[in-house]
Structure formats: C-alpha cells, structure tokens
DSSP file (Angstrom, degrees, kcal/mol; ACC not computed):
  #  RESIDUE AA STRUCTURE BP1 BP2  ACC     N-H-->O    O-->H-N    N-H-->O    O-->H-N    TCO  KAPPA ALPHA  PHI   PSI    X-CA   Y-CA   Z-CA
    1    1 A X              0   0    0      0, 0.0     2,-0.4     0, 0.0     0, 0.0   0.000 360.0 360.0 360.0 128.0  124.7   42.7   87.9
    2    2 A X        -     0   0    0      1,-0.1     2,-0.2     0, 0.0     0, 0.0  -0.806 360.0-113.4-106.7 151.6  124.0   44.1   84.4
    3    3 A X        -     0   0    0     -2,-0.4     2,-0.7     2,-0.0    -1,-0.1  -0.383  26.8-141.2 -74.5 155.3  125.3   47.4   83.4
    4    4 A X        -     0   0    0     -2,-0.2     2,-0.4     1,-0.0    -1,-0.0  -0.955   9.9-144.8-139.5 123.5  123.0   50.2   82.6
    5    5 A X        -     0   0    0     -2,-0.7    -2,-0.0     4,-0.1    -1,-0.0  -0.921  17.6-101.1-115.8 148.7  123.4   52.2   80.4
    6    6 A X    >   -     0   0    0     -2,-0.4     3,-1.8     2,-0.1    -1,-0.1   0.259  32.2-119.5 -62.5 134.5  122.6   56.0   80.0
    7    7 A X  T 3  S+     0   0    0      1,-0.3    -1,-0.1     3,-0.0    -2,-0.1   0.715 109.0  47.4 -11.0 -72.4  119.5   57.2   78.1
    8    8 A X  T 3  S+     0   0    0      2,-0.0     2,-0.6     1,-0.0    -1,-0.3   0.675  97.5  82.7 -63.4 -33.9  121.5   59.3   75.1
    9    9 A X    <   +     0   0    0     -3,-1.8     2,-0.4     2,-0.0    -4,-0.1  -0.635  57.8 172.1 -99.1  98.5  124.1   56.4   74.4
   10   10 A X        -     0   0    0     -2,-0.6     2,-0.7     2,-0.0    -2,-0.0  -0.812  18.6-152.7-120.3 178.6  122.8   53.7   72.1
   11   11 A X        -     0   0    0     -2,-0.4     2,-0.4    59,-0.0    -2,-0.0  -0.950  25.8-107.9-138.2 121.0  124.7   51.2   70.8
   12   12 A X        -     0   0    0     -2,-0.7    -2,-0.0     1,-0.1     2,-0.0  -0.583  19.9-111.5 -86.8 133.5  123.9   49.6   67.7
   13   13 A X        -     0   0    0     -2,-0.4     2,-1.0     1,-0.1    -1,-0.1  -0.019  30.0-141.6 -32.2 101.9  122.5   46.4   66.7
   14   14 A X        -     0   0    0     -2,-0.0     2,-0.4     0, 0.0    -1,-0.1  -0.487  28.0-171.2 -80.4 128.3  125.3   44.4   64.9
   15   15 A X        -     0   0    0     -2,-1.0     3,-0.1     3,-0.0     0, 0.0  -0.900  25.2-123.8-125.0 144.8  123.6   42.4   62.0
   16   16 A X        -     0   0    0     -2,-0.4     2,-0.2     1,-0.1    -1,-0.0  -0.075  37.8-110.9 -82.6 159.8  124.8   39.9   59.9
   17   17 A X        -     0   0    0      1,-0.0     2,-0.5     0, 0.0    -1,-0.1  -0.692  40.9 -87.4 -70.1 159.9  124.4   40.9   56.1
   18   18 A X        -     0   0    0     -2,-0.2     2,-0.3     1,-0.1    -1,-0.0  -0.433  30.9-137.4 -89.5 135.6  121.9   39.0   53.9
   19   19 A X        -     0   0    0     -2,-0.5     2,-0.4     4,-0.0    -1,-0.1  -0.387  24.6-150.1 -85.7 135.4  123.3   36.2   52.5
   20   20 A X        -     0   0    0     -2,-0.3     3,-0.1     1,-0.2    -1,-0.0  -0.740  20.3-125.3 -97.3 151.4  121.9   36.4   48.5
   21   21 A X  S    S+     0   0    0     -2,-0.4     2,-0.5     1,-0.2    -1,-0.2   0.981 108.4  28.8 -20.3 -77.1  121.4   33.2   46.6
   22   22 A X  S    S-     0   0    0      0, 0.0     2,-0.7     0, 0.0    -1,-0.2  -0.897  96.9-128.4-116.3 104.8  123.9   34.4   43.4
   23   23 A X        -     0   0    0     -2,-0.5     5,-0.0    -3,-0.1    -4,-0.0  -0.674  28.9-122.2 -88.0 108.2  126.5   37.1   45.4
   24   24 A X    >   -     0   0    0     -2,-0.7     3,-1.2     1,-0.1     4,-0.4  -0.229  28.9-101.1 -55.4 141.3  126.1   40.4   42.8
   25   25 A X  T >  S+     0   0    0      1,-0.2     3,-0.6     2,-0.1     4,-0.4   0.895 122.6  41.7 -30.9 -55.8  129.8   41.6   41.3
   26   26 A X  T 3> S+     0   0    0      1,-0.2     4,-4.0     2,-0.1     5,-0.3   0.422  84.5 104.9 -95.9   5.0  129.8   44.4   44.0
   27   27 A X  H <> S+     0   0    0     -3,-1.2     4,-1.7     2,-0.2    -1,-0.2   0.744  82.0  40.0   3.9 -66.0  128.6   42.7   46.8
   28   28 A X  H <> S+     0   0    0     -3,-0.6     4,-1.7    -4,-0.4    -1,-0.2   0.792 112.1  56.7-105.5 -41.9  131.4   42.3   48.5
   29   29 A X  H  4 S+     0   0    0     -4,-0.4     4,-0.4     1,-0.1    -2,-0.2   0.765 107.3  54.1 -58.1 -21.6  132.7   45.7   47.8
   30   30 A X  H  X>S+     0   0    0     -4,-4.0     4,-2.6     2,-0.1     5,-0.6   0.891 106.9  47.1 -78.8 -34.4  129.6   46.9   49.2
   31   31 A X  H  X5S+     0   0    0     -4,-1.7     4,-4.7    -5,-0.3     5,-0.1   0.994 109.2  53.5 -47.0 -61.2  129.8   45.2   52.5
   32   32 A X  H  X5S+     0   0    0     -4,-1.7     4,-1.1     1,-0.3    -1,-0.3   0.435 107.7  49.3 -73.9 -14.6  132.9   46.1   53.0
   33   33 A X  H  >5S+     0   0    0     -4,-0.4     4,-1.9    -3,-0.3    -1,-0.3   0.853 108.7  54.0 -48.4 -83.5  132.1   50.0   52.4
   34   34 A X  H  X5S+     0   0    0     -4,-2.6     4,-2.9    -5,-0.2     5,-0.3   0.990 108.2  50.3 -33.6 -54.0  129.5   49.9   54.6
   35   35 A X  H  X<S+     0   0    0     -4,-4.7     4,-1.7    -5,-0.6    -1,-0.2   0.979 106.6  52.8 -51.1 -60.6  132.0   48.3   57.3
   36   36 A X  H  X S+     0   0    0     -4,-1.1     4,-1.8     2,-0.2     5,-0.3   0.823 110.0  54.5 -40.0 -33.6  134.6   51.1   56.8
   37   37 A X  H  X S+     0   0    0     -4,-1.9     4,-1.1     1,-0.2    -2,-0.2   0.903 111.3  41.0 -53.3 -50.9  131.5   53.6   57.5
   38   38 A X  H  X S+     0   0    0     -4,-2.9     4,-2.3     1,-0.2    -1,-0.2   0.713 106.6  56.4 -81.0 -18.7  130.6   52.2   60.5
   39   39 A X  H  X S+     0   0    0     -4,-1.7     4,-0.8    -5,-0.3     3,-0.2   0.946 116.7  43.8 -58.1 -65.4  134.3   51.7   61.8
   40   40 A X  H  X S+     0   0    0     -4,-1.8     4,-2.1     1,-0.3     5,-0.2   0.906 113.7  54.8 -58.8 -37.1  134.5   56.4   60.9
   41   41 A X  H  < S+     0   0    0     -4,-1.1     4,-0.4    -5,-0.3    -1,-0.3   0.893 109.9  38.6 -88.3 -22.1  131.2   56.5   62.6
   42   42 A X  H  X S+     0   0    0     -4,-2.3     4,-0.5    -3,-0.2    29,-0.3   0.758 125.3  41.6 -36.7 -37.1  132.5   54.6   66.0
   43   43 A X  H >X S+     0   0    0     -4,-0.8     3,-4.2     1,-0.3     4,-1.8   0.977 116.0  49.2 -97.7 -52.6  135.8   56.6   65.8
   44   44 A X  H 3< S+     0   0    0     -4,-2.1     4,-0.5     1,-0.3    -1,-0.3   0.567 111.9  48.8 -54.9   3.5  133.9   59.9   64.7
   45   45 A X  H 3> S+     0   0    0     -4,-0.4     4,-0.6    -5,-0.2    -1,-0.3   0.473 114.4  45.1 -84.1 -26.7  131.4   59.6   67.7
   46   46 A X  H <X S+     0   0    0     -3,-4.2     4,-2.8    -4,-0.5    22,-0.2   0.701 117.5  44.4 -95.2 -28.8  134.4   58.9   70.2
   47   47 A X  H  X S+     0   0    0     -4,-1.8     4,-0.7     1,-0.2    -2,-0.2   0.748 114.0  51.5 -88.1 -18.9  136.3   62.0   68.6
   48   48 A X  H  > S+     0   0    0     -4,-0.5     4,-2.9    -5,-0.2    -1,-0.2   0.863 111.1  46.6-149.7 -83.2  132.9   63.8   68.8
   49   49 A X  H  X S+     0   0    0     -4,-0.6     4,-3.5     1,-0.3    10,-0.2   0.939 113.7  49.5 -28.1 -74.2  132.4   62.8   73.0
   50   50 A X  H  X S+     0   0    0     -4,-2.8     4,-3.0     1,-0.2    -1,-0.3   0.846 104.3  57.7 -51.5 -33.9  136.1   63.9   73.9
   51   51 A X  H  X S+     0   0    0     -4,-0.7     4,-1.1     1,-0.2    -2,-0.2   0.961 112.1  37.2 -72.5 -38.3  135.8   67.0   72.2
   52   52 A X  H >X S+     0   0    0     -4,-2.9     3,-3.2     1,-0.3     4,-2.6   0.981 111.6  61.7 -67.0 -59.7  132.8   68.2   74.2
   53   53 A X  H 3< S+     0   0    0     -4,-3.5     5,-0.3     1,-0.3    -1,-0.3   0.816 111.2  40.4 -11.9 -63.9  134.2   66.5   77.3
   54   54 A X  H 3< S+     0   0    0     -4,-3.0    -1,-0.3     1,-0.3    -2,-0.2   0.762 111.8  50.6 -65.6 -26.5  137.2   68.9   76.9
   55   55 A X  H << S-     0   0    0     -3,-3.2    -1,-0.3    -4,-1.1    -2,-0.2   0.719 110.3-126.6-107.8 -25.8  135.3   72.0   75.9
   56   56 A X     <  +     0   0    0     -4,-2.6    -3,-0.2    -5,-0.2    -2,-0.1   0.940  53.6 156.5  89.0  45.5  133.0   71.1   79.3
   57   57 A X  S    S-     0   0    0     -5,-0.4    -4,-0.1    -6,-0.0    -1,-0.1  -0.066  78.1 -87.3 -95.9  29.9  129.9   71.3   77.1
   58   58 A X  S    S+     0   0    0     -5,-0.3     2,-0.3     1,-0.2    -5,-0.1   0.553  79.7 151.5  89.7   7.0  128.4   68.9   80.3
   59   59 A X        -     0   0    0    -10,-0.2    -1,-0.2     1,-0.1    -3,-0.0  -0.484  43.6-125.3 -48.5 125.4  129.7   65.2   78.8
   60   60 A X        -     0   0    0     -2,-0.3    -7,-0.2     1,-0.1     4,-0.1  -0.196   8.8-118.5 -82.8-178.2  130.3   63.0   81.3
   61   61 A X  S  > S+     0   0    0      1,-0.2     4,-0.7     2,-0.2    -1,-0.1   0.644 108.3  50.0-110.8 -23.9  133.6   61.1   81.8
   62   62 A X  T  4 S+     0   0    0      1,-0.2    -1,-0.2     2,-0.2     4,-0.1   0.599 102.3  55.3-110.5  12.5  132.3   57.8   81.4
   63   63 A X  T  > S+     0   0    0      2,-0.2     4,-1.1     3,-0.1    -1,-0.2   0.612 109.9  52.9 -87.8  -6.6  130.3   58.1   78.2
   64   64 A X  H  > S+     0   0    0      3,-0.2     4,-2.2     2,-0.2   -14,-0.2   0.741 106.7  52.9 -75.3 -25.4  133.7   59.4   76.7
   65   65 A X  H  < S+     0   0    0     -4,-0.7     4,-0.4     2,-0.2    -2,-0.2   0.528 112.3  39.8 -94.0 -14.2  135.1   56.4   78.0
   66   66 A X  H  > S+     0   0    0      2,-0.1     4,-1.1     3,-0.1    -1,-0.2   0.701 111.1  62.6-100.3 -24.3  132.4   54.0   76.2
   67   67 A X  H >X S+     0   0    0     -4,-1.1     4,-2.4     2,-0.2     3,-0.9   0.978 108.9  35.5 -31.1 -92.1  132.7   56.1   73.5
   68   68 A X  H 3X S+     0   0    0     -4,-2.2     4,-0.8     1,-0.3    -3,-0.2   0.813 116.2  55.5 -30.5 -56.5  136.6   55.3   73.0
   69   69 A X  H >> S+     0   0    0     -4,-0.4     4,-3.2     2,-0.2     3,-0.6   0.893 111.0  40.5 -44.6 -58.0  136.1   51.8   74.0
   70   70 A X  H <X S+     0   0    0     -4,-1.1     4,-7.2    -3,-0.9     5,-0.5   0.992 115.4  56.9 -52.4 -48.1  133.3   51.1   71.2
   71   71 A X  H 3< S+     0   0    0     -4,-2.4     4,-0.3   -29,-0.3    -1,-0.3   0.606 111.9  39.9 -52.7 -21.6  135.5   53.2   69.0
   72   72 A X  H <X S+     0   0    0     -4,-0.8     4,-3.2    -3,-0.6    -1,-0.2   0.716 114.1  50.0 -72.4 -60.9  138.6   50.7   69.6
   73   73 A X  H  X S+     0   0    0     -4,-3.2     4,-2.2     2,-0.2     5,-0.2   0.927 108.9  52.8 -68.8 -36.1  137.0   47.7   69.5
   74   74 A X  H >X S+     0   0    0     -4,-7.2     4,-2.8     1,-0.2     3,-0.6   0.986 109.7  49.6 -35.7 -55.7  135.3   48.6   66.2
   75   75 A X  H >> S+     0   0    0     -5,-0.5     4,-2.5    -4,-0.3     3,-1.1   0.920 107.2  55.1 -60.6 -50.0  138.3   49.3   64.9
   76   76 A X  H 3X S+     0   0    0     -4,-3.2     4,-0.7     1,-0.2    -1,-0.3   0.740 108.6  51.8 -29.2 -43.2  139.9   45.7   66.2
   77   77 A X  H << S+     0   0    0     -4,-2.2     4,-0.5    -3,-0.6    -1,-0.2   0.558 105.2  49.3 -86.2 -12.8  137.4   43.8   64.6
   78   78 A X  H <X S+     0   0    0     -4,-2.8     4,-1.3    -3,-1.1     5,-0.3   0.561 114.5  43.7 -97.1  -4.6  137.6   45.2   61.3
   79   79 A X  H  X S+     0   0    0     -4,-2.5     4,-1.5    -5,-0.5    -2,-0.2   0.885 112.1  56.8 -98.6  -4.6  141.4   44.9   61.0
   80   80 A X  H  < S+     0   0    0     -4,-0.7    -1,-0.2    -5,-0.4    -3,-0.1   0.878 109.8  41.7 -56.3 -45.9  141.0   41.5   62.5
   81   81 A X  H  > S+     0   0    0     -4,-0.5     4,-1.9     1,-0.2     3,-0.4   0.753 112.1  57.0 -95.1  -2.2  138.6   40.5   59.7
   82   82 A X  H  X S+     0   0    0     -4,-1.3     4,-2.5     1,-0.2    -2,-0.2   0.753 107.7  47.3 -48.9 -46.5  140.9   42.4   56.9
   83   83 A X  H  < S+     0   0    0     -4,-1.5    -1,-0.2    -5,-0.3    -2,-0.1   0.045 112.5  53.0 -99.2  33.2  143.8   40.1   58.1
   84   84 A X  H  > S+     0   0    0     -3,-0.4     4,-4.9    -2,-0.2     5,-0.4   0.292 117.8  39.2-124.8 -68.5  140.9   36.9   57.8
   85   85 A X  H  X>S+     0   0    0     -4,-1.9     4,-2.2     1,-0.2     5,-0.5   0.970 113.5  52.4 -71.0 -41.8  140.3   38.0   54.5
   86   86 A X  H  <5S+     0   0    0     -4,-2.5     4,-0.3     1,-0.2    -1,-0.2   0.771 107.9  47.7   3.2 -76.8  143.6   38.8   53.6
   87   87 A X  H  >5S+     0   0    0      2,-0.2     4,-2.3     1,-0.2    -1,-0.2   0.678 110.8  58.6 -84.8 -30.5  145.1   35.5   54.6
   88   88 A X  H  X5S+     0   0    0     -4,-4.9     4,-2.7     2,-0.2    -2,-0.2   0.995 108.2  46.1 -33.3 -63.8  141.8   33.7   52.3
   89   89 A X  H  X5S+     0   0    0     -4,-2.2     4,-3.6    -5,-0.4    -2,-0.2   0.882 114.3  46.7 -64.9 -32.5  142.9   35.5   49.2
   90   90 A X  H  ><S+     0   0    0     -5,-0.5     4,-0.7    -4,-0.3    -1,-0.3   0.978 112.3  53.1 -80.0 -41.7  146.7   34.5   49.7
   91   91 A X  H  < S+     0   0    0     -4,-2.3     4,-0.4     2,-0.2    -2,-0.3   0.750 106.8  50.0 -42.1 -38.7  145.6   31.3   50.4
   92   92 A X  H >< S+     0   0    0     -4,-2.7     3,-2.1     1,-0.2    -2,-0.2   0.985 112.6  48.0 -45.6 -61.8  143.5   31.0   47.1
   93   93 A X  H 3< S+     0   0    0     -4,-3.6    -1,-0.2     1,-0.3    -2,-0.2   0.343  99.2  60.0-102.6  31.5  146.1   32.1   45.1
   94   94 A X  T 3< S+     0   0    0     -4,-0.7     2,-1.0    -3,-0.2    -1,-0.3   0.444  84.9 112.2 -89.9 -14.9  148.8   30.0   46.3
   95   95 A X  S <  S-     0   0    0     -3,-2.1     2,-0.3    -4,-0.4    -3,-0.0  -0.428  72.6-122.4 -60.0 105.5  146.6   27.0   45.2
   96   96 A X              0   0    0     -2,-1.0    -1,-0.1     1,-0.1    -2,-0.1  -0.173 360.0 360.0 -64.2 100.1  147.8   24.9   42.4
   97   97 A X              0   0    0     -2,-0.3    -1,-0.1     0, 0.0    -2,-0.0   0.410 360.0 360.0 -88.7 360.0  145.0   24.7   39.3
C-alpha cells in the first residue's frame, strides 16, 4: 500500500550537489548555506502549518503532522552530517605531518 499524498503538499526532490572537477574556495561554504536554508524552510513550513491549524484557517491535522515530521527529520540529518563533518576535521588535524 503506498501512501498518498494530498495535492497542496509537495515534498522536495533531495539532489546530490554537482561534484566540480577543481572544488572553488567557497564551495563548501556554499553547500552548506544552501543546507541551513532548506533545514529554516522545513522548520518554517511546519511552524507555518501549525499556525493555521490553530487559528482553524481549514489545515488539516495530518498535513501539520507531515509538516513536523519533514521538519524533524530535516533537521536530524543536518546535525547528523555536522557531527560527520565535524569528526573529519578533528580527524585531519589530529594527523601527524
């Protein structure tokens, strides 16, 4: 049984970035912008849901609730790959030249 979901509720493609030959100085500060964006734009889109919910501007219960969810998980998976990269960088520079 697949789940179906409602008309108004999309859910965005997650896409890899494009991997450049020769990685530009800000590169990796740009990804990693972009990532924070989408992270605000999960959590404002869930904050966004509830409010209407509450205010009974006709939001249903369980697009708040897929709302929250996306908005959660986003958020899991970026501090999950912060504590990835993290533990890289500590790793580098415990390395003996």
């Amino acid at each position: 049984m697949t789940p179906i979901l409602p008309a108004n509720l999309s859910i965005p493609p997650i896409t890899a970035p494009a991997a450049a030959p020769s990685a530009a100085p800000g590169a990796f500060q740009s990804a990693f912008a972009d990532a924070v964006a989408k992270v605000e734009s999960f959590q404002q889109n869930a904050e966004t849901s509830v409010e209407k919910f509450l205010s009974g501007e006709g939001e249903e219960l369980h697009h708040v609730a897929i709302a929250s969810q996306q908005a959660e998980l986003s958020f899991q998976l970026f501090m999950q790959m912060r504590n990835k990269i993290v533990n890289a960088y500590q790793q580098v520079m415990q390395m003996q030249v």
